[in-house]
C-alpha positions as CSV (number, residue, x, y, z in Angstrom):
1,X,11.8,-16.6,-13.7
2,X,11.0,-19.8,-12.2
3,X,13.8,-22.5,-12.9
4,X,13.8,-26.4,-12.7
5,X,16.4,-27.7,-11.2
6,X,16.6,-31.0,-8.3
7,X,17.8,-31.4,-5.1
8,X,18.5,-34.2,-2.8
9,X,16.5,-34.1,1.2
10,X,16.4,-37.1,3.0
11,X,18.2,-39.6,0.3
12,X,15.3,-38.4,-2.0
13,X,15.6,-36.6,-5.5
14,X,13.3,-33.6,-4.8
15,X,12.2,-30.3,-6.9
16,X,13.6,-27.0,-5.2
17,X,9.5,-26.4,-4.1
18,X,9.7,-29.7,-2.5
19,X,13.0,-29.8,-0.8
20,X,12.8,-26.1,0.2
21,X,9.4,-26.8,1.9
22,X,11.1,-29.6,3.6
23,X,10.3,-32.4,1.2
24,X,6.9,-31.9,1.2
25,X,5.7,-34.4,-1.7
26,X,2.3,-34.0,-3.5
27,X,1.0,-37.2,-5.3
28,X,-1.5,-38.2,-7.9
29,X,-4.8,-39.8,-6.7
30,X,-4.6,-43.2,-7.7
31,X,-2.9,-44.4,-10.8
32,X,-4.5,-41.9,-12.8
33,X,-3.1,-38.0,-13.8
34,X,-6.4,-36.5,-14.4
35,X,-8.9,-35.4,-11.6
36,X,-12.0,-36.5,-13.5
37,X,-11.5,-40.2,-12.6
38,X,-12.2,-39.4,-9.2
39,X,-13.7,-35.8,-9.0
40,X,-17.6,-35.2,-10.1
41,X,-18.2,-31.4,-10.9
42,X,-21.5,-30.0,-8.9
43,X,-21.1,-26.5,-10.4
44,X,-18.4,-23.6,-11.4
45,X,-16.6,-20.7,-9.6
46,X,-15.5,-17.9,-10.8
47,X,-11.4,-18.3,-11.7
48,X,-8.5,-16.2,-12.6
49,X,-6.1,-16.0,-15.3
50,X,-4.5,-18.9,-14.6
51,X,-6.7,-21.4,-13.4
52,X,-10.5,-22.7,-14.0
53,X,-12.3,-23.8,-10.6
54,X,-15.5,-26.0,-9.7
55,X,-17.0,-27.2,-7.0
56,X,-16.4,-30.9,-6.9
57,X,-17.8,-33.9,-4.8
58,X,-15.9,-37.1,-4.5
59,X,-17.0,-40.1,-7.1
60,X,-18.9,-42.7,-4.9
61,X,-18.3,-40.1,-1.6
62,X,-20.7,-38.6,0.5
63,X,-22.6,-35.2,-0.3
64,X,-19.3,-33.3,0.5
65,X,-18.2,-30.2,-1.5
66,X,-14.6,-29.2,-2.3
67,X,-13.0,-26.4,-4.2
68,X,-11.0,-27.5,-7.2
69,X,-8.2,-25.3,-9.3
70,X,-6.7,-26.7,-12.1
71,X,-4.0,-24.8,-14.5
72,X,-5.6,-23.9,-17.8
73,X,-3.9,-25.5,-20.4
74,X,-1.3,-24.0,-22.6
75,X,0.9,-23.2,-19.0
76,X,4.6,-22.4,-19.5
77,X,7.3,-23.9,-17.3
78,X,7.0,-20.7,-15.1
79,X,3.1,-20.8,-14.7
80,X,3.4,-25.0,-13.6
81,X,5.8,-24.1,-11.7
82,X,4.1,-21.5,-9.5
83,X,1.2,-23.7,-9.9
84,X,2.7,-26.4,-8.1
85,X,4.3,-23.7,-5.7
86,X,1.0,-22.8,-4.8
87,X,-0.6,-26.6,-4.1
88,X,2.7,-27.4,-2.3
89,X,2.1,-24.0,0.3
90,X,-1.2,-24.8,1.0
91,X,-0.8,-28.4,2.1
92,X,2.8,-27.5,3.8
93,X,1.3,-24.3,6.1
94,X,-1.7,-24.9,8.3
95,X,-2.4,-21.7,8.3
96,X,-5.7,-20.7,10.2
97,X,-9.2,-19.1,7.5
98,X,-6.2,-20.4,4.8
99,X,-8.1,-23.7,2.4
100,X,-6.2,-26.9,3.2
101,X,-5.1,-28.7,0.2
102,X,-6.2,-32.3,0.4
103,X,-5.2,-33.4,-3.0
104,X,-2.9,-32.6,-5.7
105,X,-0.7,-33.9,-8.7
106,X,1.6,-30.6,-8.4
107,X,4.8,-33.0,-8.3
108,X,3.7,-33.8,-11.4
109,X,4.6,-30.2,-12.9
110,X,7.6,-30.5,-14.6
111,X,5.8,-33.4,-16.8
112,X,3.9,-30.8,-19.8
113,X,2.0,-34.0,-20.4
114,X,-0.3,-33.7,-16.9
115,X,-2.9,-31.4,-16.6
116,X,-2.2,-30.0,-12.9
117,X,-4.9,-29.3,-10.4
118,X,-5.0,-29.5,-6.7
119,X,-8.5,-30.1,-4.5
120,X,-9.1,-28.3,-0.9
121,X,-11.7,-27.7,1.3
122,X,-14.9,-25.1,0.2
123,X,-14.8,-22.1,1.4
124,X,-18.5,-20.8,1.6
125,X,-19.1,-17.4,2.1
126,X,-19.2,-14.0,-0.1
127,X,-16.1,-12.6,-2.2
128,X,-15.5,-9.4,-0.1
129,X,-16.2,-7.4,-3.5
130,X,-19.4,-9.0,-3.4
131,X,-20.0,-8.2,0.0
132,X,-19.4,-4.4,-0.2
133,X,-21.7,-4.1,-2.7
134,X,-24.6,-5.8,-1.1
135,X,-24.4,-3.6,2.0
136,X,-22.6,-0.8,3.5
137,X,-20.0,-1.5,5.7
138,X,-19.7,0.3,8.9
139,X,-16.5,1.7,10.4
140,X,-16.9,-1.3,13.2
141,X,-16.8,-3.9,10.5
142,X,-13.9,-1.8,8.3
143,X,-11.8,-2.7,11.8
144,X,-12.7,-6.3,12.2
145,X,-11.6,-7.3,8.5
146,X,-8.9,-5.5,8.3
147,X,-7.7,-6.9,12.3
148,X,-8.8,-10.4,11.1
149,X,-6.7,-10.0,7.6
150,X,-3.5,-9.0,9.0
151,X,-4.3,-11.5,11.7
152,X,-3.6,-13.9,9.0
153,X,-0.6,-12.4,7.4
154,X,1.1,-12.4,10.7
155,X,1.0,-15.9,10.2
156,X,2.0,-16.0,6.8
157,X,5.0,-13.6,7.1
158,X,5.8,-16.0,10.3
159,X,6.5,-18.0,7.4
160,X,7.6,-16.1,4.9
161,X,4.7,-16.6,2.5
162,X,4.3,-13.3,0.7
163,X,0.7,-13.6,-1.1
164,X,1.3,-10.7,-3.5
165,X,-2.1,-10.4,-4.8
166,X,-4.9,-9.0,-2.0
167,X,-7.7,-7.8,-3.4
168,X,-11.8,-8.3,-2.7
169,X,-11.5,-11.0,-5.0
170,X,-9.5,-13.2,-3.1
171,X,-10.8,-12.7,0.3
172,X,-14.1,-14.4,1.3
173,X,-16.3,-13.3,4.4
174,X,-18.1,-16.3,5.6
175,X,-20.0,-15.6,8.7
176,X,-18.0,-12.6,9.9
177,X,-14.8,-14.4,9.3
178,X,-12.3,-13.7,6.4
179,X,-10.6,-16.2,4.8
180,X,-8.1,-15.2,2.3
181,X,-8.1,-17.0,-0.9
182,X,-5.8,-17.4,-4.3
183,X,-1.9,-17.6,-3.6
184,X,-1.0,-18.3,-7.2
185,X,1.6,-15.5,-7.2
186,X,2.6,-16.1,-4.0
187,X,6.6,-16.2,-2.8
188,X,8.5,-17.4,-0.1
189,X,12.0,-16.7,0.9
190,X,12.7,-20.3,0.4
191,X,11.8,-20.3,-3.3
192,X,13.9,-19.4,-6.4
193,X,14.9,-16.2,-6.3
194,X,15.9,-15.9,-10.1
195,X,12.5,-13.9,-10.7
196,X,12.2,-12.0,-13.9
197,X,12.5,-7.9,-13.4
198,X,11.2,-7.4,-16.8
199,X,7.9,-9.4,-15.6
200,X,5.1,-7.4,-13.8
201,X,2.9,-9.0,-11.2
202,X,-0.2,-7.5,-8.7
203,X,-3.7,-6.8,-9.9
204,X,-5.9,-3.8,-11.3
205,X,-6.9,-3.2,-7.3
206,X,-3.5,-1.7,-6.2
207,X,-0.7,-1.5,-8.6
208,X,2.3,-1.0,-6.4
209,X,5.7,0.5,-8.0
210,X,8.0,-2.6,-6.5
211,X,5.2,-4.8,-8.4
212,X,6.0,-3.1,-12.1
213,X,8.3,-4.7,-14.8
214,X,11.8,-3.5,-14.2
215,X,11.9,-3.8,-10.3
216,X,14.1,-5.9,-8.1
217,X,11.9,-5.8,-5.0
218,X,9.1,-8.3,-5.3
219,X,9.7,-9.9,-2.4
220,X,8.7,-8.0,0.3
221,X,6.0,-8.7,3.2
222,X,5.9,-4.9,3.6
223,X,3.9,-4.9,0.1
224,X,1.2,-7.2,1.4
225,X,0.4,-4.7,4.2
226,X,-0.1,-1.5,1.9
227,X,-2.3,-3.9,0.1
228,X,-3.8,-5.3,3.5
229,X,-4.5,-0.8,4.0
230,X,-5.9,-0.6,0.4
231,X,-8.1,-3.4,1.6
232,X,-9.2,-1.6,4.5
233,X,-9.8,2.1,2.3
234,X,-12.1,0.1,0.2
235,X,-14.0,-1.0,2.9
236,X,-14.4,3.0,4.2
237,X,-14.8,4.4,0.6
238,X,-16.3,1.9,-1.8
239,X,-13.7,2.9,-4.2
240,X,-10.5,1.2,-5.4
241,X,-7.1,2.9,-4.9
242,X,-6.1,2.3,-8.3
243,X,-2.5,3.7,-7.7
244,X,-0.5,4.6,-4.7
245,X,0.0,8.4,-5.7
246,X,-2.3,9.7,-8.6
247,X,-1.2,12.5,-11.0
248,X,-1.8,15.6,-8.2
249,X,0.5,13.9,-6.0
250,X,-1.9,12.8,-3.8
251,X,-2.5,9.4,-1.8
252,X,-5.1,7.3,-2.4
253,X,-6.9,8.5,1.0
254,X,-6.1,12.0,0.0
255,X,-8.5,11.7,-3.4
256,X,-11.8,13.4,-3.3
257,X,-14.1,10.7,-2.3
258,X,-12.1,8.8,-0.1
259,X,-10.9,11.5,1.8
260,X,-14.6,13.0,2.8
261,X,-15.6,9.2,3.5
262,X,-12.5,9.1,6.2
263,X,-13.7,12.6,7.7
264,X,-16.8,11.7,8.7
265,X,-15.3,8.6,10.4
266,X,-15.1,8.4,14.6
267,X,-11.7,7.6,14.3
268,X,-10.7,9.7,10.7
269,X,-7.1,10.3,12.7
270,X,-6.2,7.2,13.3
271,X,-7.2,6.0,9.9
272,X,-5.0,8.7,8.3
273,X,-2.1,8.1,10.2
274,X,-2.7,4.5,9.2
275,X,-2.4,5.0,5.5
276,X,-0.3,8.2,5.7
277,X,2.1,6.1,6.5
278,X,0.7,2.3,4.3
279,X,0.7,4.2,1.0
280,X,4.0,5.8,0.7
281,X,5.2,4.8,-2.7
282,X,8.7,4.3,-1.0
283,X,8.7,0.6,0.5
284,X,11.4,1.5,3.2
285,X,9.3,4.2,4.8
286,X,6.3,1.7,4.7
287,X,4.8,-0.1,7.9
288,X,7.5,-2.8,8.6
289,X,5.1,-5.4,10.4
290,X,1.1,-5.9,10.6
291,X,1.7,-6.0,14.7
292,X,2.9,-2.4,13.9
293,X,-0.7,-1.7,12.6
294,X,-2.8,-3.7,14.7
295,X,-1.4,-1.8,17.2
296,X,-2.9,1.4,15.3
297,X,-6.2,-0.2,15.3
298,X,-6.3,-1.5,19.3
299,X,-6.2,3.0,19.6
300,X,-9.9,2.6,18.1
301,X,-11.0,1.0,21.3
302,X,-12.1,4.5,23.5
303,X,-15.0,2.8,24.7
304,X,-13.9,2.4,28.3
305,X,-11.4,5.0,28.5
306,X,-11.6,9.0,29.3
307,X,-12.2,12.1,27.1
308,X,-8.8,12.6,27.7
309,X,-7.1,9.4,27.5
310,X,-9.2,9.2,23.8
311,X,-7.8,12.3,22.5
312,X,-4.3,11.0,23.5
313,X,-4.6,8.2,21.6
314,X,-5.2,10.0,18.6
315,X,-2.6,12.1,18.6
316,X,-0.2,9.3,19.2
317,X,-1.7,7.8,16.3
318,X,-1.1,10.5,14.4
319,X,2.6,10.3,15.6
320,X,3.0,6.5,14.6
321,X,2.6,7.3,11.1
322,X,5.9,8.9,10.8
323,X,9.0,6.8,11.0
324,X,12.2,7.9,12.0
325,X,13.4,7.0,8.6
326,X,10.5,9.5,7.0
327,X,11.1,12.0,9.4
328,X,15.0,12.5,8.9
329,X,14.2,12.6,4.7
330,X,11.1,14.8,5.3
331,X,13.9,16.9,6.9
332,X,16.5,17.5,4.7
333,X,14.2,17.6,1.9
334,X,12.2,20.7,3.5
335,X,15.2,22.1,4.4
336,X,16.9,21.8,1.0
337,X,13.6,23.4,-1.3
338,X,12.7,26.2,1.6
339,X,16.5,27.5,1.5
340,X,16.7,28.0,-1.5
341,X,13.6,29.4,-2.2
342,X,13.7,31.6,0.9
343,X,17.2,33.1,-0.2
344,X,15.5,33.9,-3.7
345,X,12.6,35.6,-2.3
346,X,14.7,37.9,-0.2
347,X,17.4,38.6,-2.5
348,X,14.1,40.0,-4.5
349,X,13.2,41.7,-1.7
350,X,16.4,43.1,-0.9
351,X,16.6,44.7,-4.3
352,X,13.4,46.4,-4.5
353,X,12.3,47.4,-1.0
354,X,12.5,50.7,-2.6
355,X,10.2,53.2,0.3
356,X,9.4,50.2,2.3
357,X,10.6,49.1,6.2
358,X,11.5,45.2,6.1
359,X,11.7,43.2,8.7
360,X,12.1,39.0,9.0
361,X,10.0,36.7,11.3
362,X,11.0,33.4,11.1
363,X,9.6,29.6,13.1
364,X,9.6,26.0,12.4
365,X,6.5,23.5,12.9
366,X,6.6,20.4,14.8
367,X,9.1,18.6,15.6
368,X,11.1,16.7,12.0
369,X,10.1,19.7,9.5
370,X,7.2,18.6,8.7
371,X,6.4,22.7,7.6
372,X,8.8,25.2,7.5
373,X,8.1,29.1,6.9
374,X,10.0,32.2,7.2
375,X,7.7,36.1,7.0
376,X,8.9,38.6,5.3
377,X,7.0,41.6,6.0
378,X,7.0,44.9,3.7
379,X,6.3,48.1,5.9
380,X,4.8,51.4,4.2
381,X,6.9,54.1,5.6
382,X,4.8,57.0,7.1
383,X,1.9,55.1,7.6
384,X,-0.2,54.9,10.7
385,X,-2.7,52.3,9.5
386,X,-2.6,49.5,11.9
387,X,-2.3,46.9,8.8
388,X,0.2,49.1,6.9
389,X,2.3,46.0,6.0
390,X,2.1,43.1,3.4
391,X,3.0,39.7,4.5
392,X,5.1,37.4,2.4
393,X,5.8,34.1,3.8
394,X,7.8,31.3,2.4
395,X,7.2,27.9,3.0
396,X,7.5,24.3,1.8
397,X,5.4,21.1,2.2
398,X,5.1,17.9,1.7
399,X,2.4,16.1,-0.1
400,X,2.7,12.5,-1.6
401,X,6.2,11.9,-2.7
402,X,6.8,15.3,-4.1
403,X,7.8,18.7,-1.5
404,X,6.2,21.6,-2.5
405,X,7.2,25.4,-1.9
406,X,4.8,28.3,-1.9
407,X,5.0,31.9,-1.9
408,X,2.2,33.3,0.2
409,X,0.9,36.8,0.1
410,X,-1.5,38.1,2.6
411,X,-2.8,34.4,2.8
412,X,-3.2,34.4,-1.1
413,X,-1.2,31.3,-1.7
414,X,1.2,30.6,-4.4
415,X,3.0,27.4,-5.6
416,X,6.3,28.3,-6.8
417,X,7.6,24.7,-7.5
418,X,7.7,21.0,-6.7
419,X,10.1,18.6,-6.3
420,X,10.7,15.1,-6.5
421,X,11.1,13.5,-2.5
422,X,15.4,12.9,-1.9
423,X,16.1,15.4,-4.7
424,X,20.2,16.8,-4.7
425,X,20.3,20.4,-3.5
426,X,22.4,21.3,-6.2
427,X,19.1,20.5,-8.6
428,X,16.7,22.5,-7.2
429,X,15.6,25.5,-9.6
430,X,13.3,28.0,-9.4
431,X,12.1,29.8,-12.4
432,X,13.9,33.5,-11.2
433,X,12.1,35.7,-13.5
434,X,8.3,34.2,-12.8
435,X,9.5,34.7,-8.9
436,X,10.4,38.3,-9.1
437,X,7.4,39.2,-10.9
438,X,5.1,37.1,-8.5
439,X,7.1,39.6,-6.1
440,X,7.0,42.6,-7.9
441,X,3.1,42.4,-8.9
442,X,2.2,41.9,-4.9
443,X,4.6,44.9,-4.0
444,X,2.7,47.4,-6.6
445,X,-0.5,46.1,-5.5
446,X,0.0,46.9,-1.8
447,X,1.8,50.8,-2.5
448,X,-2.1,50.9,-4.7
449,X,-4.0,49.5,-1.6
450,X,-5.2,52.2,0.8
């Protein structure tokens, strides 16, 4: 949780969001607390949890239109706190299509007494939820927000502001520029780091698992890019991602409606390899920086280039998604669930081959595992029919966070068991007597077929 404790920078008593900003100090218009004596509302807007926000003009000022926030009342020392975190960031960072603070009474926060608020410039423009549901968005657009978002984050991890909370809400598309909105959970690496694991934080949009109560890892820029990539789905799909890996195991750009939305895009590779690699629900496996995926999106730009220089783009797309990381786990745990099950499946064999020829055929895909199989194929003894044989080929997969080995039988496929991504050889289990009668039923079958 946020704590209150004072620090001395430059011979002055400062709060740690002051003196870790660099002494940054808000102040109080005038001799008064309250925002009214100098603030007129013109009209509402839409707030969160947390706050209640207008659109203000200045008392005896011109036409002018600002945005005001101010912290409901009823805040707790935490929620002041981040309050005046937030005030202090936006009038410490000029951050380009991020609202400049021009007024505030946030180093007023540790005083219950003062209702906080802070004033900044308007943003005009539509909430990008709004936006999406007033028209569709083209693939062409999808790549401009989502270039002009992490454009900003770029800056903001420059700094080390980790906004924590992107959704459609919080971004506003004024003229075909985004401007991103709300950092009221917002972190740096220069604020307290005594943050409660038992709290949860994030939004309904994208729950991410370093977000939930119980986690230690709420600090990392590497979330606001797989929110930055949920951004970007929603623009392609219309639909929220909800979760990073739903009860079949699959990502959010695997789920029905999102997936056929991608495949009918001109660049549905690229996009894949993009969140292939945005919503693994492992953070170290994640894209590490948004250069990493603006570079993804500059492969988008075929229009001057060959047939052939296109199509090599793509499949280097395709290759970006994995990192060396993902590749050495995807290994081991492919490796791990096929050997076993592989060793199973022949012992079976072995022991029932009864009037049968066997033979093994055996290859690895691609290059890191990403499929493994091994044939086994059963040969009728006597038999001059060209397809006198039955095929059973072991393999295992990955899909989501969870590797996945099947039993295949003439291309009738067969899941014989899942496992959880970095699982210990010594735990993986296969039911034995469902196996040998998987095996068993195929074998009878094929001495039956003609």
């Amino acid at each position: 949780m946020f704590k209150v404790h004072w620090f001395r920078f430059g011979g002055r008593r400062c709060s740690p969001l002051n003196a870790a900003l660099g002494g940054v100090e808000s102040r109080k218009i005038g001799e008064n607390m309250e925002w009214d004596s100098s603030w007129e509302p013109v009209g509402s807007i839409e707030g969160g949890a947390q706050g209640d926000c207008f659109r203000v003009k200045r008392k005896g000022g011109d036409d002018t239109v600002f945005f005001l926030k101010q912290l409901k009342e009823g805040g707790n020392t935490e929620r002041r706190a981040r309050f005046a975190f937030e005030a202090t960031l936006h009038k410490t960072f000029k951050i380009d299509n991020i609202t400049n603070v021009i007024e505030t009474n946030a180093d007023l926060y540790d005083d219950k007494r003062v209702g906080l608020y802070y004033v900044a410039e308007l943003v005009p423009g539509d909430r990008l939820d709004k936006f999406v549901q007033n028209q569709q968005v083209s693939e062409s657009e999808a790549i401009d927000i989502l270039r002009q978002l992490l454009e900003i984050l770029v800056e903001c991890h420059k700094h080390q502001i980790i906004h924590r909370d992107i959704k459609p809400e919080n971004i506003i598309i004024n003229s075909g520029r985004v401007h991103l909105v709300d950092f009221g959970i917002a972190t740096t690496s220069f604020a307290d780091k005594q943050t409660k694991t038992g709290q949860e934080i994030g939004n309904r949009f994208l729950r991410l698992p370093e977000f939930v109560a119980g986690s230690a890892n709420k600090r990392d820029h590497r979330s606001d890019l797989t929110l930055a990539c949920g951004i970007a789905l929603y623009l392609l799909s219309g639909q929220y991602p909800r979760v990073l890996q739903g009860g079949s195991g699959a990502y959010p750009h695997q789920e029905d409606g999102a997936s056929s939305a991608i495949a009918s895009l001109q660049h549905s590779v690229i996009w894949n390899a993009i969140f292939d690699r945005a919503f693994i629900p492992n953070l170290l496996h994640r894209w590490n920086s948004s250069e990493e995926i603006l570079a993804m999106l500059d492969k988008t730009k075929t229009e001057s280039k060959s047939d052939i220089e296109s199509l090599k783009s793509e499949l280097d797309a395709y290759a970006s998604k994995f990192s060396p990381e993902y590749l050495r786990q995807l290994a081991s745990d492919l490796s791990s669930v096929y050997s076993k099950a592989y060793s199973m499946v022949k012992s079976i064999s072995l022991e029932n081959k009864g009037a049968f020829r066997i033979e093994e055929q055996s290859w690895v895909y691609n290059h890191g595992n990403e499929v493994k199989k091994s044939q086994i194929r059963f040969h009728k003894l006597g038999s001059s029919h060209k397809k006198a044989y039955l095929s059973m080929i072991v393999s295992a997969e990955l899909l989501g966070e969870q590797v996945i080995a099947y039993l295949d039988f003439d291309g009738k496929k067969n899941e014989i068991g899942r496992f959880g991504s970095g699982i210990e050889p010594s735990n993986i289990q296969f039911d034995q007597q469902d196996l040998e009668a998987l095996v068993l039923k195929s074998l009878v079958e094929f001495t039956k077929s003609a």
